[in-house]
C-alpha positions in Angstrom: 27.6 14.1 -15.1 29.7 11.0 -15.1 27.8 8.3 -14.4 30.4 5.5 -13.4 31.7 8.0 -10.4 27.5 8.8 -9.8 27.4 4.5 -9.1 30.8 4.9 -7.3 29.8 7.4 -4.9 26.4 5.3 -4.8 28.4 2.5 -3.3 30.6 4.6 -0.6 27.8 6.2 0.5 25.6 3.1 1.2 28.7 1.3 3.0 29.9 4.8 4.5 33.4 3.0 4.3 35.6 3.4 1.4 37.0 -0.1 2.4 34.3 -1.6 2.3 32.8 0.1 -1.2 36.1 -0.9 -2.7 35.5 -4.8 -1.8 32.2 -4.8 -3.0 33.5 -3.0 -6.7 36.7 -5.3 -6.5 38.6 -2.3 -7.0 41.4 -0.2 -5.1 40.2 2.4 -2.0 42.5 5.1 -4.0 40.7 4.5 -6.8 37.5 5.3 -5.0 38.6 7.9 -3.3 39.6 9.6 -6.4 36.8 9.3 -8.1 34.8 11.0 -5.1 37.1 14.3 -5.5 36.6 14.4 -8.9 32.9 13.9 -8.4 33.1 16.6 -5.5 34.6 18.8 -7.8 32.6 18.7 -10.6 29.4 19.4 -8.7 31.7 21.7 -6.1 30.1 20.3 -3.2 31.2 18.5 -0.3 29.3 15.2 -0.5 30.6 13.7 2.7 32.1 14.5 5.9 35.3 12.7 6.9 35.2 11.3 10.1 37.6 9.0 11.9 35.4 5.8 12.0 34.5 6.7 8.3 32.5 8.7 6.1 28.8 10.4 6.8 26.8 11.9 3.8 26.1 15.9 4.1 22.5 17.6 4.0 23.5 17.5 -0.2 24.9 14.3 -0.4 21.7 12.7 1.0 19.7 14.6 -1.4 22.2 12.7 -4.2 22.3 9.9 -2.5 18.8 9.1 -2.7 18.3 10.4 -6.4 21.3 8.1 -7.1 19.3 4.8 -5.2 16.1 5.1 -7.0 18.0 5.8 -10.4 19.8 2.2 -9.5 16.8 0.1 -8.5 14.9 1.4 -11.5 17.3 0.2 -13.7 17.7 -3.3 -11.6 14.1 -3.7 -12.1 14.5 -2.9 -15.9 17.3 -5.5 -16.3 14.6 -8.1 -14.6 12.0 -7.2 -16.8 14.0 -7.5 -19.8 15.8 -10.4 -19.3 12.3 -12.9 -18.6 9.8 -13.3 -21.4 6.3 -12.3 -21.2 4.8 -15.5 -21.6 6.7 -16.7 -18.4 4.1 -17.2 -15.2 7.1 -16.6 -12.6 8.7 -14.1 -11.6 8.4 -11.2 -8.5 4.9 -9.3 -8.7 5.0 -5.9 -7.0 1.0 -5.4 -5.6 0.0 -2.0 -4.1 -3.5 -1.1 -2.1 -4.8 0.3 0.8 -3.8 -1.3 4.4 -7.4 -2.2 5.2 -7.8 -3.9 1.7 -4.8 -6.2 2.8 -5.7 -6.8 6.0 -9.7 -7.2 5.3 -9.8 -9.0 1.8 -6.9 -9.9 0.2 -4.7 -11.5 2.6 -7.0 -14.5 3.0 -6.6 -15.5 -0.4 -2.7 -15.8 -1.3 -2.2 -18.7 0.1 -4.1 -20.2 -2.9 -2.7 -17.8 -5.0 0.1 -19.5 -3.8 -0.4 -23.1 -4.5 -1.8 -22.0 -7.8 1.1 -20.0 -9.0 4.3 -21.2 -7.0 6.8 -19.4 -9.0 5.0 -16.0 -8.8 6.9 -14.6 -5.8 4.1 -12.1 -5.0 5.4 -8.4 -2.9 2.4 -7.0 -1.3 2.7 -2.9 -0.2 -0.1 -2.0 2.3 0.3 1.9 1.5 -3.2 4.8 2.4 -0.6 7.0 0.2 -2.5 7.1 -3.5 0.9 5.2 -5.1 -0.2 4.8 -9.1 1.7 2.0 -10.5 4.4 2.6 -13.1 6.7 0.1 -15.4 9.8 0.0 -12.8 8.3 0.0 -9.2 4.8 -0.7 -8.6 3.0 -3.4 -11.4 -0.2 -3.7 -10.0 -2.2 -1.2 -8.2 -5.9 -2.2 -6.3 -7.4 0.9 -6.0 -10.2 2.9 -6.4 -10.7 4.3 -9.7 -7.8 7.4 -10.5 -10.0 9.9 -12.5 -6.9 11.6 -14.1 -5.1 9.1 -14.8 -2.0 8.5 -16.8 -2.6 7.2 -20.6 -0.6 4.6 -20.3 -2.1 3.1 -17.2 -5.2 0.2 -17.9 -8.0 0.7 -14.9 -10.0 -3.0 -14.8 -13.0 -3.0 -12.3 -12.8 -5.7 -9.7 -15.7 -5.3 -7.1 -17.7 -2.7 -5.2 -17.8 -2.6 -1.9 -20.8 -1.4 0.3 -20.2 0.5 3.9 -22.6 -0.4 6.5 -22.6 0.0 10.0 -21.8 -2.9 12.9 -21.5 -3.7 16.3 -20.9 -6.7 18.8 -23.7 -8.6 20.6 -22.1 -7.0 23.7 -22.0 -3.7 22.9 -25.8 -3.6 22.1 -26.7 -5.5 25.1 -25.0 -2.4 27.1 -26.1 0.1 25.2 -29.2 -1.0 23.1 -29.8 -1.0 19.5 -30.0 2.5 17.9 -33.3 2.9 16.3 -33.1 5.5 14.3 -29.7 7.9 12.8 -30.6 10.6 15.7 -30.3 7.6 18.2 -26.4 7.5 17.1 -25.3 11.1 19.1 -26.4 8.9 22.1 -23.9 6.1 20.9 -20.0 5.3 20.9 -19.1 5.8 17.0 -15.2 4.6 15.6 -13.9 6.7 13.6 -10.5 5.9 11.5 -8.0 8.5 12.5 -7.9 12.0 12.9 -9.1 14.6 10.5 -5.4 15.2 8.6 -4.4 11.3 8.8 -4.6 9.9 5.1 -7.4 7.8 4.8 -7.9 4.6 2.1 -11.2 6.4 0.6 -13.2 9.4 0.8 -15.9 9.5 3.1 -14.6 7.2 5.6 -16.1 8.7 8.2 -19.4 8.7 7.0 -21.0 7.2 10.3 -20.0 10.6 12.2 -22.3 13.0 9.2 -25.3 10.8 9.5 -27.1 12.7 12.2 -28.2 16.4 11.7 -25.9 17.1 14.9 -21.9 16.3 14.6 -20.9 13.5 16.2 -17.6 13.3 18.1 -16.2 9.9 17.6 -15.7 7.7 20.8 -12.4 6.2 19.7 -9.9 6.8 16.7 -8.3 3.6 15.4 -5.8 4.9 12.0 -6.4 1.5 10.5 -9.5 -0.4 9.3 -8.5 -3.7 10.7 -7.7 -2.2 14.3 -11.3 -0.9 14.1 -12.7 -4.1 13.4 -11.0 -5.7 16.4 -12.3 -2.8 18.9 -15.8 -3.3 17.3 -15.6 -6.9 18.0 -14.0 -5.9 21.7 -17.3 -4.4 22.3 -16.4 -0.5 22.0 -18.6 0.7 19.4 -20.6 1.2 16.4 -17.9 0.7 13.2 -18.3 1.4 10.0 -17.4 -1.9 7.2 -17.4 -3.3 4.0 -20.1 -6.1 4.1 -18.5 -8.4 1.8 -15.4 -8.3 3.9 -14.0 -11.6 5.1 -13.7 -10.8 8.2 -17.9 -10.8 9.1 -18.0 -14.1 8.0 -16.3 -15.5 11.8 -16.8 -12.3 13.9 -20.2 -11.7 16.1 -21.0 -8.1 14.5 -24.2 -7.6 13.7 -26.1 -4.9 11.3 -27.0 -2.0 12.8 -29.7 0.4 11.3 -29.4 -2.5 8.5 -31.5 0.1 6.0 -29.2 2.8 6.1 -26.4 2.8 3.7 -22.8 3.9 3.3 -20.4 5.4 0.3 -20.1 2.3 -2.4 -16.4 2.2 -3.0 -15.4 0.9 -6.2 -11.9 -0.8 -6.7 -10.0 -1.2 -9.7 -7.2 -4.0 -10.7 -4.6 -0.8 -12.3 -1.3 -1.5 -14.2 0.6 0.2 -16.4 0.1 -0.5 -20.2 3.2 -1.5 -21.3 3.0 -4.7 -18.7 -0.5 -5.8 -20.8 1.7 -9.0 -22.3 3.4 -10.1 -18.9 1.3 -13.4 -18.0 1.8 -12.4 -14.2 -0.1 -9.7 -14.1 -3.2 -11.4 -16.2 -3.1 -14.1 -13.9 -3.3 -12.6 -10.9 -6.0 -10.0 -11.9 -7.9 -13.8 -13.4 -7.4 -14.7 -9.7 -9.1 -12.1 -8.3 -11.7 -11.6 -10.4 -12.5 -15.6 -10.0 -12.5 -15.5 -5.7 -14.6 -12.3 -6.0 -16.8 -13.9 -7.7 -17.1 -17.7 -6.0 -16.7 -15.8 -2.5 -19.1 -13.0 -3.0 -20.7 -12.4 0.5 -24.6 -12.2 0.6 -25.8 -8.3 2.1 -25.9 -8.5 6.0 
């Protein structure tokens, strides 16, 4: 397949506009529009419909379309990585995790990041989706650990976290403090999403298997952060990470402080072949240094 008509039909279809394709190519609309038959009919398939105010891509020619865009920005992304030199501590960083691992941990630290490293331009992707990291798209990964894992990928631990259970002042002033795991079927549990939402970890929902009997959650929040702020509102019992940042301002206290969630274990992954890029050593040094100066005590 001809690949100079596969980047020309690339640019028509994201313009949907020949005209418009043309001036971004510096080239002639009949040029264009050549090219596009002769790409139509070597695949023999209609890749757009013709319409009056211009051109709309076809069940197929989306399909194409969108093989064609990631084909493009892989290779943009190559051409940055092989035009700047390993050594160099600048540069756009690509950092995948889970939402609540954003919103709960890491956001509170890139401002020093920041002032640290001003020519790191850092991309952060809040994503529940499992999204291993690979040489073109995604350079870092923080994650629990991937069991099957590429070869080519490195897996560094970073920190364990530790589930426990919390609640506002107010709540427990309404309701009381539960005194024991049965005591919880009597209590308003929060529960992150519904059964078939993607979750950041297994065993999320912990907090509703304690008891012998089921427990119907009072509330469903699909995010970790929007749990925390209806724990903190008063509505419930929540399960969180107690070295989160976010315990350190709020009024949520332990409750049933000896019982104990899943330990979830989170790993700094990247691929292999990015080992010698200073960026990603730096930032992983980063973490690994705040982890450790900002390590929360058990509550």
């Amino acid at each position: 397949m001809d690949w100079n008509k596969l980047k020309i039909f690339y640019y028509v279809a994201k313009h949907e506009n020949v005209s418009n394709a043309a001036k971004e190519l510096n080239t002639s609309q009949s040029s264009l529009s050549r090219h596009i038959i002769h790409l139509e009919e070597r695949l023999k398939l209609q890749l757009f419909e013709r319409k009056s105010t211009g051109l709309r891509l076809t069940k197929k020619g989306k399909i194409l379309y969108e093989t064609v865009q990631n084909i493009m920005e892989e290779l943009d992304t190559t051409q940055h990585f092989l035009r700047e030199a390993p050594s160099d501590i600048r540069g756009i960083l690509k950092v995948e995790t889970t939402n609540s691992l954003v919103n709960s941990w890491l956001v509170y630290y890139l401002g020093e990041f920041n002032t640290r490293y001003p020519e790191i331009n850092l991309r952060i992707i809040g994503d529940d989706h499992l999204l291993p990291p690979d040489k073109t798209r995604l350079e870092v990964s923080l994650r629990p650990l991937i069991h099957h894992p590429q070869e080519d990928l490195v897996q560094d631990y970073l920190m364990t976290w530790q589930q426990k259970l919390y609640a506002h002042l107010s709540y427990l002033a309404n309701f009381g403090f539960p005194e024991d795991i049965k005591e919880l079927e009597s209590h308003r549990l929060l529960s992150f999403g519904e059964e078939d939402v993607v979750k950041p970890y297994d065993e999320v929902n912990w907090l509703l298997r304690l008891s012998p009997k089921p427990i119907t959650p009072y509330m469903c929040i699909n995010s970790s952060y929007g749990l925390f702020l209806a724990a903190e509102a008063g509505l419930g019992i929540v399960s969180l990470s107690r070295e989160s940042p976010l315990l350190r301002t709020s009024r949520l206290v332990p409750v049933l402080p000896h019982v104990m969630g899943p330990k979830i274990d989170i790993y700094y992954i990247y691929p292999k072949a990015l080992s010698d890029f200073k960026r990603i050593s730096v930032f992983k040094e980063f973490l690994k240094e705040i982890i450790k100066r900002d390590h929360l005590p058990p509550l």
